[in-house]
C-alpha positions in Angstrom: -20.3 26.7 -22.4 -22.8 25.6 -19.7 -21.1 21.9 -19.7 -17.2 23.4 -20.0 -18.9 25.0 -16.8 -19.4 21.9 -15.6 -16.8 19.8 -16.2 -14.0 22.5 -14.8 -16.2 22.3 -11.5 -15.8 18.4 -11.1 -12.4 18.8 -12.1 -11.1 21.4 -9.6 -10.7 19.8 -6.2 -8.4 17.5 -7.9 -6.6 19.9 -10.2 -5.8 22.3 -6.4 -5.2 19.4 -4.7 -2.2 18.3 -7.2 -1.2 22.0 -7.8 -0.6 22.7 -4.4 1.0 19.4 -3.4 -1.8 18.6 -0.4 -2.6 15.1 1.0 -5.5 13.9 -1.4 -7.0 12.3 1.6 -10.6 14.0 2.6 -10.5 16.7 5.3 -13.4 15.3 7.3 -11.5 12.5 7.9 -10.4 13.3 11.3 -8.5 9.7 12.3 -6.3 9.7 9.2 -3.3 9.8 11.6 -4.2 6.6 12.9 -5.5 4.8 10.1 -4.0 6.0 6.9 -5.1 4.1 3.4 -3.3 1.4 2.4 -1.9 1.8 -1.2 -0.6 -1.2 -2.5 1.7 -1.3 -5.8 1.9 -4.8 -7.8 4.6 -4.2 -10.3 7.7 -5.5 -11.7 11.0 -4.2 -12.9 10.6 -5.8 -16.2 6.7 -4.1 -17.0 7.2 -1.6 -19.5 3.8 -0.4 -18.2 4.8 0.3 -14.6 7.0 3.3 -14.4 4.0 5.6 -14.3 2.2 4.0 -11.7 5.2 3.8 -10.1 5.8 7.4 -10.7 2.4 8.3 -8.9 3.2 5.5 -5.7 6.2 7.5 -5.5 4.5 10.8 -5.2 2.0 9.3 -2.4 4.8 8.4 0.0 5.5 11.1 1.7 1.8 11.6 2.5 1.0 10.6 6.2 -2.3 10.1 5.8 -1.5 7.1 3.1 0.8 3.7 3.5 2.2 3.7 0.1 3.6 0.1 -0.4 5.4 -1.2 -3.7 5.5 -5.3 -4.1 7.4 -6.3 -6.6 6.7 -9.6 -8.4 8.1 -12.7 -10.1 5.7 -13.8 -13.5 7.7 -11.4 -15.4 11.3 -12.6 -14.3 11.4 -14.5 -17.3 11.1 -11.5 -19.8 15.0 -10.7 -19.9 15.0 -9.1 -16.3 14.4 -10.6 -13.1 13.3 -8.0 -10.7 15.4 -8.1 -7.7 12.7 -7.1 -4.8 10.2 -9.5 -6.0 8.9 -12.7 -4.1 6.7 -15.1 -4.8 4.7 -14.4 -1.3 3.9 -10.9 -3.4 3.1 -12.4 -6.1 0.5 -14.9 -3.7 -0.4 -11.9 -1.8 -1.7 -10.3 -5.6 -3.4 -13.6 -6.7 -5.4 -13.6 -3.4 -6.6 -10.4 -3.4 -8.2 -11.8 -7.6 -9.4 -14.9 -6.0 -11.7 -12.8 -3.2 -12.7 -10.0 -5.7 -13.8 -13.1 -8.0 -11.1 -12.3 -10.9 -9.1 -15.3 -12.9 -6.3 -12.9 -13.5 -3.7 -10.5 -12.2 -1.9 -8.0 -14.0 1.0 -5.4 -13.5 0.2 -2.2 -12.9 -1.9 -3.1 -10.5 -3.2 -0.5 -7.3 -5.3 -1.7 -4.4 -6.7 0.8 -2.1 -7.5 -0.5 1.7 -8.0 -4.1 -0.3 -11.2 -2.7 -1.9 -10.7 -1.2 -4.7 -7.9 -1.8 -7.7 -7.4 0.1 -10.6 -4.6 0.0 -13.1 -2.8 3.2 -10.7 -1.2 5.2 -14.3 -3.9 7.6 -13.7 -3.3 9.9 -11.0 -7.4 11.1 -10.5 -8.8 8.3 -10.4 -6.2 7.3 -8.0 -7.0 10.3 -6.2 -10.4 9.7 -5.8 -10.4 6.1 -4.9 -8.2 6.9 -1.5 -10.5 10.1 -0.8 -13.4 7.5 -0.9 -11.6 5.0 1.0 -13.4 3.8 4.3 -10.8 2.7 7.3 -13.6 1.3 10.4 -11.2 -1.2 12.2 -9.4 -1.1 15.4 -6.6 0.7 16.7 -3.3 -0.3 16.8 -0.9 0.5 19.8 2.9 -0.5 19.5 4.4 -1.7 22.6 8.0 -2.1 24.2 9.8 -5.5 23.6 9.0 -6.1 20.0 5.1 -6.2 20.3 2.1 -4.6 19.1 -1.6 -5.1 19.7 -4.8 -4.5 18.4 -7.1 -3.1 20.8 -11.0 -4.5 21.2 -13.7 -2.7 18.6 -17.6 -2.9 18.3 -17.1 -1.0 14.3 -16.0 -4.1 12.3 -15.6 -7.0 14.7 -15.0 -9.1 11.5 -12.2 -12.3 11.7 -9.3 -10.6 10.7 -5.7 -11.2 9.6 -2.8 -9.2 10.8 0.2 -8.6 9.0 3.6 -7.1 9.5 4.8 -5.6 6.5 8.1 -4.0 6.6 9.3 -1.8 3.7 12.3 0.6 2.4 11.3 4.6 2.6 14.5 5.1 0.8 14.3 6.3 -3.4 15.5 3.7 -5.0 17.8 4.0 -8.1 17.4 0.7 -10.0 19.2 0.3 -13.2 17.6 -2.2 -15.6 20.2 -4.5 -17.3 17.5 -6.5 -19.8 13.9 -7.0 -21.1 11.2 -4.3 -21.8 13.1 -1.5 -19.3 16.4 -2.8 -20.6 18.8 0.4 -20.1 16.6 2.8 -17.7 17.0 3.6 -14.4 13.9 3.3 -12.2 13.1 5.0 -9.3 11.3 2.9 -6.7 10.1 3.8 -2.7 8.8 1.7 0.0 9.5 -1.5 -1.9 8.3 -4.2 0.5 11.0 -6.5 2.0 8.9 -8.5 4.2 5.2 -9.5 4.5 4.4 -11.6 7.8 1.0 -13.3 8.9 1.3 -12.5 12.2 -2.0 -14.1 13.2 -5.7 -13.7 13.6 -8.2 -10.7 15.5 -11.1 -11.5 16.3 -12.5 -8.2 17.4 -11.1 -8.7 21.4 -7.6 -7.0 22.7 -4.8 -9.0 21.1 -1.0 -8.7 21.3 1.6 -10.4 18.9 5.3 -10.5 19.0 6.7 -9.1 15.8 9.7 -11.2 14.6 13.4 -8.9 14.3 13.8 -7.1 10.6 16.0 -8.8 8.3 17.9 -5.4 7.2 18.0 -2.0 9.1 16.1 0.9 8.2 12.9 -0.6 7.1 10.0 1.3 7.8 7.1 -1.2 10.2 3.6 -1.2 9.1 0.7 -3.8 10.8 -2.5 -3.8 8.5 -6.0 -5.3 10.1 -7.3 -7.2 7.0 -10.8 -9.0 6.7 -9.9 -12.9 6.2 -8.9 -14.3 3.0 -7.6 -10.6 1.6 -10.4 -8.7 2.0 -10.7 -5.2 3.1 -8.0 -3.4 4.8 -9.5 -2.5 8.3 -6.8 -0.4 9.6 -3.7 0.1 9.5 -0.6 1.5 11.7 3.0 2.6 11.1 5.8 3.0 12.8 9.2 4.7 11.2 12.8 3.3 11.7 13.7 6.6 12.8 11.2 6.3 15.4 12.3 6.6 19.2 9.3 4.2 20.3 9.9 1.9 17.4 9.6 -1.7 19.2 
């Protein structure tokens, strides 16, 4: 009894949290606003294995203390399906993140929180508990008129960092599945990444960048700080298409 005891208590902050449909982020964090975690999705259309992770990204996106982001990618386009969001810059962006964590291999479903931590993602807790764990210490972000956006000067993590302009669709998604391992379902996919751009380097001083026009209307605009060669995500920033100061 004593350890049923136990195991309910380490089990019920999790259990309210999902029951009554709350962010999962901590409440102590008090700049989630302004730097939510970054929850990236590598999956493909054609991954039997994906749906529920998929399921669980889905479930994250409306939470505005997380950037849900799906990427979609191409090594299992030759499986009977091609998966028609997926690039091969995802499918770089994935192999980085194994080459700096010190892994010879990449699989799909795979979940990266802020760059730090991955998991396979079908497991709501422990997806849970890694973005209530997640750290954000970089910069702020501030968008400004004309198409620009710059990182402002920070003493917290002055570490070389990458910027990136990721752009994505908030929209659900109803993809139908004409071959391979999902061959007849319909899958629901949100904030599927269209476009991923280097936008340049911070090196812990005020920096402004141009951001380039979006290829499609409605995309969502997100700029992630990221420590050099796909490291941890510093901070992050995102502005909706709906926006009235969206650049």
């Amino acid at each position: 009894m004593a350890n049923r005891r136990l195991y309910l208590r380490a089990i019920l902050p999790a259990l309210l949290a999902l029951s009554i449909g709350t962010s999962v982020y901590a409440q102590d964090h008090s700049d989630t606003h302004e730097h939510p975690v970054v929850v990236e999705l590598f999956q493909s259309q054609g991954c039997s294995s994906c749906p529920p992770a998929e399921e669980n990204l889905n479930a994250l996106a409306d939470d505005p203390h997380v950037l849900a982001l799906s990427f979609g990618v191409t090594y299992w386009d030759d499986l009977g399906w091609k998966d028609t969001f997926a690039t091969q810059a995802y499918t770089d962006r994935q192999w980085r993140y194994a080459h700096y964590h010190r892994r010879d291999t990449v699989w799909t479903p795979q979940i990266y929180v802020n760059g730090h931590t991955d998991l396979v993602g079908d497991n709501r807790m422990e997806l849970n508990e890694a973005i209530r764990e997640a750290q954000s210490t970089g910069p702020s972000i501030a968008w400004l008129p004309t198409n620009r956006v710059e990182v402002k000067a920070s003493n917290l993590d002055p570490r070389a960092s990458d910027v990136w302009l990721v752009r994505y669709d908030p929209r659900t998604l109803h993809v139908h599945v004409g071959g391979g391992e999902n061959g007849g379902r319909t899958l629901d996919q949100r904030n599927i990444v269209r476009e991923l751009v280097h936008l340049g380097e911070w090196q812990g001083d005020d920096v402004a960048f141009s951001l380039p026009l979006a290829s499609l209307s409605g995309l969502d605009t997100a700029v992630l700080v990221q420590a050099q060669d796909d490291g941890d995500i510093l901070s992050a920033s995102v502005q909706h298409a709906g926006d009235s100061e969206l650049p």
